[in-house]
Backbone as a ProteinNet text record, in pm:
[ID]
protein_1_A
[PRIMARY]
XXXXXXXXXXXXXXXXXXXXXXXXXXXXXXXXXXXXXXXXXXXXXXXXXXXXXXXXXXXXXXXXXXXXXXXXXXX
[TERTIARY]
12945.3	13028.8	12944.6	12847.7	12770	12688.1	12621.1	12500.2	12615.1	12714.3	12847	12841.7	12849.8	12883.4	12744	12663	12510.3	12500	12530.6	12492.1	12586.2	12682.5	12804.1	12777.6	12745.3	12689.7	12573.8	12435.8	12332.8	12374.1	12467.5	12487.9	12567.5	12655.5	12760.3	12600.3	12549.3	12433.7	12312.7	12296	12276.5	12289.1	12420.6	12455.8	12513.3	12529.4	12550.7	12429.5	12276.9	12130.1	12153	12149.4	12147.3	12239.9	12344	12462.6	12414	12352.6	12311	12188.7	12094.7	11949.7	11992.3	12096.2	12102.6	12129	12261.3	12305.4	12206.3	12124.3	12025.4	11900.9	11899.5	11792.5	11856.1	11973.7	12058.2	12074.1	12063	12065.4	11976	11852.7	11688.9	11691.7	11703.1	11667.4	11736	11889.8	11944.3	11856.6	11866.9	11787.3	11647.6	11554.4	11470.7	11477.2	11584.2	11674	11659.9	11704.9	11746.4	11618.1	11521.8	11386.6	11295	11312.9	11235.4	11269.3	11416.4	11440.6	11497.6	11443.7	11391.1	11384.3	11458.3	11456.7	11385.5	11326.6	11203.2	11218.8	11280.3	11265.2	11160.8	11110.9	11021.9	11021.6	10943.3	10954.7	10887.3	11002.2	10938.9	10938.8	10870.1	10842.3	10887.3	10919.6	10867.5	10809.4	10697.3	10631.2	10594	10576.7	10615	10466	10484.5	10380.1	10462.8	10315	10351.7	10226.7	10280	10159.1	10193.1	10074.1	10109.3	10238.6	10284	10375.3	10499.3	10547.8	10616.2	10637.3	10760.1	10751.7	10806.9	10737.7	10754.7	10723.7	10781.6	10786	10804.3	10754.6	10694.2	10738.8	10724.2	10790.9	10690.9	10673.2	10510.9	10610.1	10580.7	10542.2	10518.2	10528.9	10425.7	10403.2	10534.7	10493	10362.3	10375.1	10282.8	10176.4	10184.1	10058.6	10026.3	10170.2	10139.4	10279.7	10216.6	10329.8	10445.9	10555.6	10692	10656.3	10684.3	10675.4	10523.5	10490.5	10342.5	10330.1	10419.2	10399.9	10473.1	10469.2	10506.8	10638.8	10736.1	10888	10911.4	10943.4	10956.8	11073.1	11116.6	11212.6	11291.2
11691.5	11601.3	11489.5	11407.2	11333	11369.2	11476	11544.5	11532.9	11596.9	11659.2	11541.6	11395.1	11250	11263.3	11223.1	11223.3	11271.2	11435.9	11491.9	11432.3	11393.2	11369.6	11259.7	11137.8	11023.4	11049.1	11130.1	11126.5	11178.4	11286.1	11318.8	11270.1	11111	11067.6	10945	10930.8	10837.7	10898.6	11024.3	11085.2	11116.4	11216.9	11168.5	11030.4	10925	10780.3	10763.6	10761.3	10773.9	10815	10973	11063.6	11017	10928.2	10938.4	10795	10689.4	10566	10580.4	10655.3	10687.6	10736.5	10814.8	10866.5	10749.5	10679.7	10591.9	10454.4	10418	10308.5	10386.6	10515.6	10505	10522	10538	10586.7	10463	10344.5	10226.6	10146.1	10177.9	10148.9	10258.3	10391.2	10417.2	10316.2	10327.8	10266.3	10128.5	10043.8	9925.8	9954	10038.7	10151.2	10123.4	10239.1	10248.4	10118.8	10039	9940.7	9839.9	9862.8	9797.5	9866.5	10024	10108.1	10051.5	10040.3	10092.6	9976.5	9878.8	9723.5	9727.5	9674.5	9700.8	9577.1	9594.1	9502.7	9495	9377.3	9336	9290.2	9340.8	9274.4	9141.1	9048.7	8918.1	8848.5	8890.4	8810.6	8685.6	8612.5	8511.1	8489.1	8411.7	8414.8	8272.6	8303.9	8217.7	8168.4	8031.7	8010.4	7943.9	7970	7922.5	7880.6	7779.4	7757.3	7768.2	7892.2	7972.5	7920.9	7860	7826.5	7751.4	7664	7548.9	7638.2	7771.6	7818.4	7888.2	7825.9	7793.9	7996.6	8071.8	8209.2	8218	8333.5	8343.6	8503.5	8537.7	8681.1	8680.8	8769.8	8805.4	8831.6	8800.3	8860.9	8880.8	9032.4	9066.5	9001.3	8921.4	8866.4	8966.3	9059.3	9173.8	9286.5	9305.1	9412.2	9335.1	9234.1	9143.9	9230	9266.4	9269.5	9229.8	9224.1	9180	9292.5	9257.5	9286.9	9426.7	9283.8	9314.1	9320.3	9417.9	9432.8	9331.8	9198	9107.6	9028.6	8895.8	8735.7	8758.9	8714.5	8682.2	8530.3	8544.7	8415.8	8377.1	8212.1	8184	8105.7
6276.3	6197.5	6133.5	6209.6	6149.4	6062.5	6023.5	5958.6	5878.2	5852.9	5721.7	5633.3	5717.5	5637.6	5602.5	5671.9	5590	5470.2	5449.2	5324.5	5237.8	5260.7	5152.2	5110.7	5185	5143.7	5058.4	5080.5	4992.7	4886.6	4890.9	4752.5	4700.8	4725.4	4592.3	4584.5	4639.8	4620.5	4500.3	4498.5	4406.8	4326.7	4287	4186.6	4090.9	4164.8	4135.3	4021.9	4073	4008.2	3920.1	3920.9	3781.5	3716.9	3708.1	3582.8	3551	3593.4	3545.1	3464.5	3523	3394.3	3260.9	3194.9	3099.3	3008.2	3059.8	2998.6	2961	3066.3	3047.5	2898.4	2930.1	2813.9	2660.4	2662.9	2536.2	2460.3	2537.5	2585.2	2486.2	2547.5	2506.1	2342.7	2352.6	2212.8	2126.5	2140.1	1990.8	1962.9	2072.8	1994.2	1940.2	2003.2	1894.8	1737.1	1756	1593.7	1524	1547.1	1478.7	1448.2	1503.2	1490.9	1415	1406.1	1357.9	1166.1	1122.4	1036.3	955.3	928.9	914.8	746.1	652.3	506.3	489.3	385.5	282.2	163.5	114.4	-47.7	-81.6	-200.7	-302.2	-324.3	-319.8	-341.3	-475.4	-570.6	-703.3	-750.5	-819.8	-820.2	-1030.9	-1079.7	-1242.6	-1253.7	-1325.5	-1427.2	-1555.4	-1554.9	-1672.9	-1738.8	-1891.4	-1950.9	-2052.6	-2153.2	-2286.7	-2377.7	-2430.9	-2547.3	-2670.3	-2755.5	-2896.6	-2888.4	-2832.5	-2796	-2764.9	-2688.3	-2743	-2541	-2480.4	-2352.9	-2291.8	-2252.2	-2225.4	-2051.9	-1985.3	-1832.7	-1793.7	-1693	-1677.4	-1511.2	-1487.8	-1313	-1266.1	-1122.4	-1070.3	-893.5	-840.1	-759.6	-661.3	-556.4	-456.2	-330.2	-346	-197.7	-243	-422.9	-434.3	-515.9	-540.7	-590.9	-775.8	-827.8	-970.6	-1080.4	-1197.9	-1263	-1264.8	-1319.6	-1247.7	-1487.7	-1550.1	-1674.2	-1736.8	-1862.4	-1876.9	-2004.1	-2034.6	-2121.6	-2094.1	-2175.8	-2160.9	-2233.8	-2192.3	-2264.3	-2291.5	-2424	-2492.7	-2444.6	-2376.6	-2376.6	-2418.4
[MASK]
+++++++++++++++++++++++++++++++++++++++++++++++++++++++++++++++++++++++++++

């Protein structure tokens, strides 16, 4: 009779284990996910000049370090 409780006890103690690990790592991936997959805007900047008195401004890139447009817009 005692050995009978023994096994019955180790095994709800057992399976108790196995049904808490699945859930703890299902757990751990998603926040994974959500770190993996992290969006990034472009960070443009515009500048301004004054050519031949004549005040013009252009977009520049600062994430890819080039101009946005391949000339000066008059404004």
């Amino acid at each position: 009779m005692m050995k009978i409780k023994k096994i019955v006890i180790i095994t709800i103690i057992g399976i108790t284990m196995f049904q808490a690990v699945p859930v703890h790592s299902c757990a751990a991936s998603v926040q994974n996910i959500n770190e993996i997959y992290e969006t990034y805007a472009d960070d443009i900047k515009t500048k301004f000049r004054i050519h031949n008195g004549i005040l013009q401004y252009r977009h520049w890139n600062c994430t890819k370090r080039i101009w946005v447009e391949p000339y000066w817009i008059n404004y």
